[in-house]
C-alpha positions as CSV (number, residue, x, y, z in Angstrom):
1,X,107.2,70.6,125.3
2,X,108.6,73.9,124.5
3,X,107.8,76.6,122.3
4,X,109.4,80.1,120.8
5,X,107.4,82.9,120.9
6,X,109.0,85.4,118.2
7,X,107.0,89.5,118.0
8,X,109.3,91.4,115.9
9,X,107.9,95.2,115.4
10,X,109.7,97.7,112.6
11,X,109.5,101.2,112.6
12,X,110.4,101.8,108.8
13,X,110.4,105.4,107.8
14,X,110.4,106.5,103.8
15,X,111.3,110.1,103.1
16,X,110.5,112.4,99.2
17,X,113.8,113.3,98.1
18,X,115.2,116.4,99.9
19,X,111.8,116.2,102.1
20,X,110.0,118.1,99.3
21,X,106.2,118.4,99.7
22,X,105.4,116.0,97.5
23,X,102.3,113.8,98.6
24,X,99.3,115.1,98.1
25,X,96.2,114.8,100.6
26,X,94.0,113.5,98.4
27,X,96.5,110.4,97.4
28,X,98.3,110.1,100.6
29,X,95.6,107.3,101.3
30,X,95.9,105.3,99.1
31,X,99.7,105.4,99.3
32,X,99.2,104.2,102.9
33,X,97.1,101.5,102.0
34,X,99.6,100.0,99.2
35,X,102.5,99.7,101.7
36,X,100.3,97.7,104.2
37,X,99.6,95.6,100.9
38,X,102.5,94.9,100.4
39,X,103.4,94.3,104.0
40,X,100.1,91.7,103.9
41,X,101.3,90.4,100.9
42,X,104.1,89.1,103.1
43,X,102.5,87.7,105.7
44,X,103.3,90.7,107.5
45,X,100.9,92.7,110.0
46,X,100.6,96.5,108.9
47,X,100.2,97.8,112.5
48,X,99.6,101.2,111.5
49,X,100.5,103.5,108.5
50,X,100.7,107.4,108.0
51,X,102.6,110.4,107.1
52,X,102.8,114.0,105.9
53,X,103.6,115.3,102.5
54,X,107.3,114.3,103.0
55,X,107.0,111.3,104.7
56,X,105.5,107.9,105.8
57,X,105.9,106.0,108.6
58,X,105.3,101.9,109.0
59,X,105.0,100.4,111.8
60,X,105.4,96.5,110.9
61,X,105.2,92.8,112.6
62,X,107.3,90.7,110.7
63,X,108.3,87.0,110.9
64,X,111.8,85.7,111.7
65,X,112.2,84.6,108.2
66,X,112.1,87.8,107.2
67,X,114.9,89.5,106.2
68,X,114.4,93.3,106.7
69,X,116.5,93.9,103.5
70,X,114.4,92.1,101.2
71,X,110.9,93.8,102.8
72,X,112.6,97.1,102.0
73,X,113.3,96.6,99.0
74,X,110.1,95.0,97.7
């Protein structure tokens, strides 16, 4: 019997307008942790999280029924 074997990996990057400094140290935390919430909150893996004061990067499994769109904009 075969099977489908599906590992879809998203490197989703989310940039402050005009790459201002805006995220503070002492927040940037929790911000990290509230995207991999709502990543979980999808049945999504949060494979790792992190950033700078301008900018977080996501690195995401996903499932096929997915649609990278609606992840985004959620």
């Amino acid at each position: 019997m075969g099977s489908t074997f599906f590992s879809l990996h998203f490197h989703i990057v989310f940039s402050t307008k005009d790459r201002r400094l805006f995220m503070e140290a002492e927040w940037r935390p929790r911000v990290h942790s509230y995207l991999g919430g709502i990543i979980r909150g999808m049945n999504g893996v949060a494979e790792a999280v992190g950033g700078v004061a301008d900018h977080v990067h996501l690195l995401a499994s996903l499932r096929p029924v997915h649609r990278i769109a609606d992840v985004l904009r959620d």
